[in-house]
C-alpha positions as CSV (number, residue, x, y, z in Angstrom):
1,X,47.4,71.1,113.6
2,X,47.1,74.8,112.8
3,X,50.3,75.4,115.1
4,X,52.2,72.5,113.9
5,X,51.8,74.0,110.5
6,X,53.0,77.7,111.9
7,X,56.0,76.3,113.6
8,X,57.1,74.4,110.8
9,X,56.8,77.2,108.0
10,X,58.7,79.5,110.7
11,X,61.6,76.9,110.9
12,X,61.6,76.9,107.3
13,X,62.1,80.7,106.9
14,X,64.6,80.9,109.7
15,X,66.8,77.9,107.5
16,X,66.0,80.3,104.6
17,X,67.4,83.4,106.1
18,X,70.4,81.0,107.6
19,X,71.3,79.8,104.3
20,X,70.7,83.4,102.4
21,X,73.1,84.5,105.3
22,X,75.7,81.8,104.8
23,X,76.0,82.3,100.7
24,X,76.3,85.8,101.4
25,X,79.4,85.4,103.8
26,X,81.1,82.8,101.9
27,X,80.3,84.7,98.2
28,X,83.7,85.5,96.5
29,X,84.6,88.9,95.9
30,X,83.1,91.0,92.9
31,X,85.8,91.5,89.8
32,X,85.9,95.2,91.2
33,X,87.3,94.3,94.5
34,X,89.2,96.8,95.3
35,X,92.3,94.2,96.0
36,X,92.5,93.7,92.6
37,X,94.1,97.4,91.9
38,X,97.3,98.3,91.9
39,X,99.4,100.8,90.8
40,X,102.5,101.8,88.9
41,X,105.1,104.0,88.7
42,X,107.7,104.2,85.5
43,X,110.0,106.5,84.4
44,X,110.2,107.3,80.6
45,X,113.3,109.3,78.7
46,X,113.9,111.3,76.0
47,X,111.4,112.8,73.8
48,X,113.9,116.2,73.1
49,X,114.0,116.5,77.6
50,X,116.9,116.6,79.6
51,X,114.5,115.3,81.7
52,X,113.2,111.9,82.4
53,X,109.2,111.7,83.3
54,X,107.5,109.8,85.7
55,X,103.9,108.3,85.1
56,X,102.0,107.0,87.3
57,X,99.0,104.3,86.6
58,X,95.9,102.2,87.9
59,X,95.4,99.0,87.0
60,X,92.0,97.9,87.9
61,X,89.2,95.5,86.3
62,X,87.9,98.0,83.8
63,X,92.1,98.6,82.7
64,X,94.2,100.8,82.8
65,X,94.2,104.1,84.2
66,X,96.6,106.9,83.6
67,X,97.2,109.2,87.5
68,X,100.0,111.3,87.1
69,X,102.9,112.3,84.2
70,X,105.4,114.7,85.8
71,X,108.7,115.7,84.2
72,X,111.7,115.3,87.0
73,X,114.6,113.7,87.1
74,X,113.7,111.5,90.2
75,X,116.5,108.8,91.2
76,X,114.5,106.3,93.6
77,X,110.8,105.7,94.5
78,X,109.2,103.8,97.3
79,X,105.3,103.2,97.9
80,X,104.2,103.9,101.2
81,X,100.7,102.0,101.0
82,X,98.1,102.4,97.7
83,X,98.0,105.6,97.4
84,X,101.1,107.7,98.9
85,X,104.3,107.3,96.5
86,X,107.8,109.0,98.1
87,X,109.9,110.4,94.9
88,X,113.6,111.0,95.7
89,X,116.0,113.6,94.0
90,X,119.3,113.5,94.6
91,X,121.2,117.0,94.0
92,X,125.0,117.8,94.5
93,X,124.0,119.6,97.8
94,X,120.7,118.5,98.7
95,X,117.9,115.8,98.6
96,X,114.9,116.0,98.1
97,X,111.7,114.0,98.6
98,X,108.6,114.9,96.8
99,X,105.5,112.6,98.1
100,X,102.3,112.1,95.5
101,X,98.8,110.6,96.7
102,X,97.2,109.4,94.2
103,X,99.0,110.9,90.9
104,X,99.5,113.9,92.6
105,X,102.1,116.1,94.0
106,X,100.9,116.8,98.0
107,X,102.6,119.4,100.3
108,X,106.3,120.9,99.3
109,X,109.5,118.4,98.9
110,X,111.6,117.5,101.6
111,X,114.9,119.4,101.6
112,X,117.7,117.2,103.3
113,X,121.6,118.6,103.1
114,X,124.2,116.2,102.2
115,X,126.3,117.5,104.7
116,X,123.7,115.5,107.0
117,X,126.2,112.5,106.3
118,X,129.0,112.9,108.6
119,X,132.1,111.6,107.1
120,X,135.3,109.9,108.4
121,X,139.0,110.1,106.7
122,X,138.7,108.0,103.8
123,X,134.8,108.2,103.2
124,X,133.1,110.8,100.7
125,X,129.7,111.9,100.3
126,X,127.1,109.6,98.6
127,X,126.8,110.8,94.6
128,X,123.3,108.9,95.2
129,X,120.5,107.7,98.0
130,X,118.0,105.4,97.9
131,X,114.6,105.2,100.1
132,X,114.1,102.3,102.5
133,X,112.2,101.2,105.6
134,X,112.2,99.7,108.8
135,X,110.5,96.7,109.7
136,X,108.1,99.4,112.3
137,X,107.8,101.4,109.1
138,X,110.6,104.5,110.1
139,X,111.5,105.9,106.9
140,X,115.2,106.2,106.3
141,X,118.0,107.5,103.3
142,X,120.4,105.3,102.6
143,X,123.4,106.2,100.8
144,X,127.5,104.7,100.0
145,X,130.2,106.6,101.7
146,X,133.1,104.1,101.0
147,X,133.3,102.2,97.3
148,X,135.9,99.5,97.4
149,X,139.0,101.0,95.8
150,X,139.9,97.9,93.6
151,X,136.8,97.5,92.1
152,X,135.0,100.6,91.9
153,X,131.8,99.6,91.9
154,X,130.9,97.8,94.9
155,X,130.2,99.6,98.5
156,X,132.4,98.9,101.2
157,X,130.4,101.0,103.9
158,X,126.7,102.6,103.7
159,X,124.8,104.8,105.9
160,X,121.6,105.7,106.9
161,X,119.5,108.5,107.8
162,X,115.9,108.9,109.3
163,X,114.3,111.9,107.5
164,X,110.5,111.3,109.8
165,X,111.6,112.7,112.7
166,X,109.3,114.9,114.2
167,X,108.7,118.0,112.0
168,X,110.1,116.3,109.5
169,X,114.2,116.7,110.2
170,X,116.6,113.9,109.3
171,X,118.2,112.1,112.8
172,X,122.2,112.1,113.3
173,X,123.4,109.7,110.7
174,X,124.3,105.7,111.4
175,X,126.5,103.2,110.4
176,X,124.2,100.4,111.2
177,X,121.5,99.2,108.9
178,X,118.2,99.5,110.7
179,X,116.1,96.9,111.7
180,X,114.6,95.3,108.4
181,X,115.6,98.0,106.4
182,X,118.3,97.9,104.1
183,X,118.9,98.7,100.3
184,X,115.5,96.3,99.0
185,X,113.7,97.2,95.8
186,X,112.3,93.5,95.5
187,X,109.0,93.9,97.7
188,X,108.1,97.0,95.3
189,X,108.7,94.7,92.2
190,X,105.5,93.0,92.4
191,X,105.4,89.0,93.4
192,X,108.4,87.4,94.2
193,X,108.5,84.6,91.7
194,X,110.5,82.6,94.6
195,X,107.6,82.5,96.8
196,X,104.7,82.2,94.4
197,X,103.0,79.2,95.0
198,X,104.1,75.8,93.1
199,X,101.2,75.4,90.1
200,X,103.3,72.2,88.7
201,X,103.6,71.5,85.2
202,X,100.8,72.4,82.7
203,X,99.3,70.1,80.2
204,X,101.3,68.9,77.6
205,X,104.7,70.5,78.5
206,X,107.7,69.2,80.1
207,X,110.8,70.7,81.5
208,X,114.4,68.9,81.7
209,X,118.1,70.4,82.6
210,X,121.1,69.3,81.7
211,X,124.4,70.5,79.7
212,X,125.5,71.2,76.3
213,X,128.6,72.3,74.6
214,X,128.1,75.8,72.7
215,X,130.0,77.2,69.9
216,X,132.7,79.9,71.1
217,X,132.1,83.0,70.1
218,X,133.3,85.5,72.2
219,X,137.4,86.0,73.0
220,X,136.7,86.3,76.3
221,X,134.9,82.8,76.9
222,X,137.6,80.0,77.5
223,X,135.0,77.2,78.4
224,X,132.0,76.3,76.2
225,X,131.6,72.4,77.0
226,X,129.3,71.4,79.7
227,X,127.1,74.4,79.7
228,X,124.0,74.6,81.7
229,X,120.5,74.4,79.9
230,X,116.8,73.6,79.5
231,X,115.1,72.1,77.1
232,X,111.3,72.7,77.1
233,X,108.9,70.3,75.6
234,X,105.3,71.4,74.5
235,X,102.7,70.1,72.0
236,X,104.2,72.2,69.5
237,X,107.7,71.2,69.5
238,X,110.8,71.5,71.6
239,X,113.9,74.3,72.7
240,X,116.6,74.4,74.1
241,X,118.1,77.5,75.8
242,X,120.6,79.2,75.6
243,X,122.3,77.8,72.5
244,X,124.5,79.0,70.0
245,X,122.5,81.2,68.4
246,X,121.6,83.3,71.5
247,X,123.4,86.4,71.7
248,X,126.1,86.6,74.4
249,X,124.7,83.5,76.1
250,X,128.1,83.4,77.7
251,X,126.3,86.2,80.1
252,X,123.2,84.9,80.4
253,X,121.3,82.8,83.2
254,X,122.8,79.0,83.7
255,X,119.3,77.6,84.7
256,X,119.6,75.2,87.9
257,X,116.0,75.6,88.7
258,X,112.9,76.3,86.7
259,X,109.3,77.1,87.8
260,X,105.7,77.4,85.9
261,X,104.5,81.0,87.6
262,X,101.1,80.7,85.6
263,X,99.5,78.3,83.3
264,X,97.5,80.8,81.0
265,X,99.7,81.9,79.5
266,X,102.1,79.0,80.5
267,X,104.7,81.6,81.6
268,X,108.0,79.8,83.2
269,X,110.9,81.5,85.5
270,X,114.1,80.0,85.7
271,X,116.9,80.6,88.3
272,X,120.8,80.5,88.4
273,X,123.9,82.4,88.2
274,X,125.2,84.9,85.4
275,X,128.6,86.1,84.9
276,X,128.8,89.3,83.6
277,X,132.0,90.3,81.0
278,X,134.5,91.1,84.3
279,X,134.0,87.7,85.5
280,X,131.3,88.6,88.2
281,X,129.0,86.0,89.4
282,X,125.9,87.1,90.7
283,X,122.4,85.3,91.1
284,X,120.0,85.6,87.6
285,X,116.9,85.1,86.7
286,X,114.7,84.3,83.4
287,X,111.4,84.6,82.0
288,X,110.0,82.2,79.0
289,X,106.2,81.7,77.6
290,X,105.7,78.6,76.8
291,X,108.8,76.6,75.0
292,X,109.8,80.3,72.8
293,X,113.1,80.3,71.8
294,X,114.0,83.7,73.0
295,X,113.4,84.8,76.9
296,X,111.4,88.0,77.8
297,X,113.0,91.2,78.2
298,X,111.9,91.7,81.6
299,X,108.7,90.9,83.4
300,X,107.0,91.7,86.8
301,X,104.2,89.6,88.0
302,X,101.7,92.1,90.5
303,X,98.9,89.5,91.5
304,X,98.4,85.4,90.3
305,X,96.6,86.0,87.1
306,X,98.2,90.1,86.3
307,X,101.0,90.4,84.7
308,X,103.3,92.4,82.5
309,X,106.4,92.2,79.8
310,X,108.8,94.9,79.2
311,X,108.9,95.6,75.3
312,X,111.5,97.5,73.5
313,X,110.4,100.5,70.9
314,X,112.8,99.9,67.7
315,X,112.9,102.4,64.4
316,X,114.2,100.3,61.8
317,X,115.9,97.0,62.7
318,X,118.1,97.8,65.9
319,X,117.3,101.2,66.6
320,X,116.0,101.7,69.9
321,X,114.2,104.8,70.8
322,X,112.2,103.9,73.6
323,X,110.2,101.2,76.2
324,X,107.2,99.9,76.8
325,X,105.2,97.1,79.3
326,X,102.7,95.1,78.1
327,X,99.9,94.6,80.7
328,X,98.0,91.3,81.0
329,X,95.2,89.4,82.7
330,X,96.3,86.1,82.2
331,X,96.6,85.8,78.5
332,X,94.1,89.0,77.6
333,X,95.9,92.7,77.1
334,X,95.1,94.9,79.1
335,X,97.0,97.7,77.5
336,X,100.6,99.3,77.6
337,X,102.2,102.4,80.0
338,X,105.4,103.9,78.8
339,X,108.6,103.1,81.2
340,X,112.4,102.5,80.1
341,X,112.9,100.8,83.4
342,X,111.9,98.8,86.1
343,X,108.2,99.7,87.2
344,X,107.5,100.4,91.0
345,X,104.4,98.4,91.9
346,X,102.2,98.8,95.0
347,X,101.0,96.2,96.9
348,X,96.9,96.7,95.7
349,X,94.6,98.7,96.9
């Protein structure tokens, strides 16, 4: 009887430390995790400087963190990982690349000549390089050596040049983009609202395209019937956008496909071409909360349930003097970084 009793209240710890095991393992992660940091580059201007300044931020789960605020006039950045930020400056002789861990300026910049590109009759020297990589990681420059003549603003031929060869030199320059590399600031945008997963519709809203005819208002418009739109439906009324009383809608994005990227805050991207004032089509995109009447200025989602909206700093009515973003947790602030444009996000630590 005695060893029956010893067996069983053995089994019974072993199921216990099983179990205790199991929770463990299959326990979420802590609200510090560390993939639940990211940071953030922006460049502000102004402020009586002919230069711009570049500030660099944490965002983590006890907010925000300021890293680094250097004054440069830094053209392009890329983020090699968490920590190690590339910061490009493009001279009328030479470029350079400055790389910060963490906030902070590591090692001397990268000198690279612009003589490096080798030109052909017909081809000048780039007036401005951006960073890229390869698909196996090779870093490479990337600059325009032919602009289409009619136009002016659209590259005709670009070329390339790997600046980690050993010791740091730049390779012999090529004409061919290299593999999985190419000209792509999208993956250092934060999510791509494209591939975010599909949340449906939340409660009480509703989302329906069709067309409307719009008041003319611009000389250079020639069509206003049958323009595309959205109406959005919510408990507390409905929109319709664009509409006649949104400025230069005649540029703005024709929605042909909407999208609900979060439910608190019910925050909704729509997609579809633009034509700009010289009659350039090009792909658009959108940003609403909710059923507002007026789109965001701009906003960059880095994880699910962080995001943040670009904010303009006014003095008076119009004035503008300055920007902003906003940084959320779903629908709680975080906080606000300076940056007059588009912030370059890391993947998370």
């Amino acid at each position: 009887m005695r060893l029956h009793t010893t067996l069983a209240a053995l089994t019974l710890l072993a199921l216990c430390v099983i179990v205790a095991a199991t929770t463990a393992l299959a326990k979420p992660p802590e609200a510090d995790s560390p993939a639940r940091t990211h940071r953030i580059a922006t460049y502000s201007y102004g402020g009586g400087s002919d230069q711009s300044t570049l500030i660099i931020s944490q965002i983590d789960p006890s907010g925000i963190k300021e890293l680094g605020r250097i004054q440069a006039n830094y053209s392009d950045l890329l983020w090699l990982d968490g920590h190690k930020l590339l910061a490009l400056e493009h001279g009328e002789k030479t470029i350079t690349i400055q790389t910060f861990v963490d906030g902070r300026k590591e090692g001397k910049p990268l000198a690279i000549p612009i003589e490096r590109f080798t030109l052909k009759k017909g081809e000048t020297p780039p007036f401005q390089s951006n960073l890229t990589q390869d698909k196996k990681g090779g870093l490479w420059l990337e600059g325009c050596i032919r602009w289409d003549e009619e136009m002016g603003i659209e590259c005709k031929t670009f070329a390339w040049l790997r600046i980690d060869h050993p010791a740091g030199t730049a390779s012999p320059m090529t004409r061919k983009a290299p593999a999985g590399g190419g000209y792509d600031r999208a993956r250092q945008r934060g999510l791509n609202p494209a591939k975010m997963p599909k949340l449906g519709t939340p409660k009480g809203f509703a989302i329906k395209l069709h067309k409307i005819d719009l008041l003319q208002d611009n000389l250079m418009t020639t069509d206003g019937k049958n323009v595309a739109a959205f109406t959005c439906t919510s408990p507390s009324g409905a929109t319709t956008w664009p509409n006649s009383d949104v400025m230069d809608w005649e540029f703005q994005t024709r929605p042909k496909t909407t999208k609900w990227l979060m439910h608190t805050p019910p925050l909704l991207w729509i997609q579809g071409p633009a034509t700009n004032p010289i009659a350039m089509t090009a792909p658009s995109s959108a940003f609403f909360l909710g059923c507002s009447k007026d789109r965001l200025e701009d906003v960059v989602v880095l994880a699910p349930d962080l995001w943040m909206k670009s904010v303009m700093e006014l003095v008076g009515d119009d004035t503008i003097v300055g920007n902003h973003w906003v940084i959320y947790r779903g629908d709680t602030k975080l906080g606000a970084v300076k940056g007059d444009t588009m912030p370059f996000a890391s993947t998370g630590l």
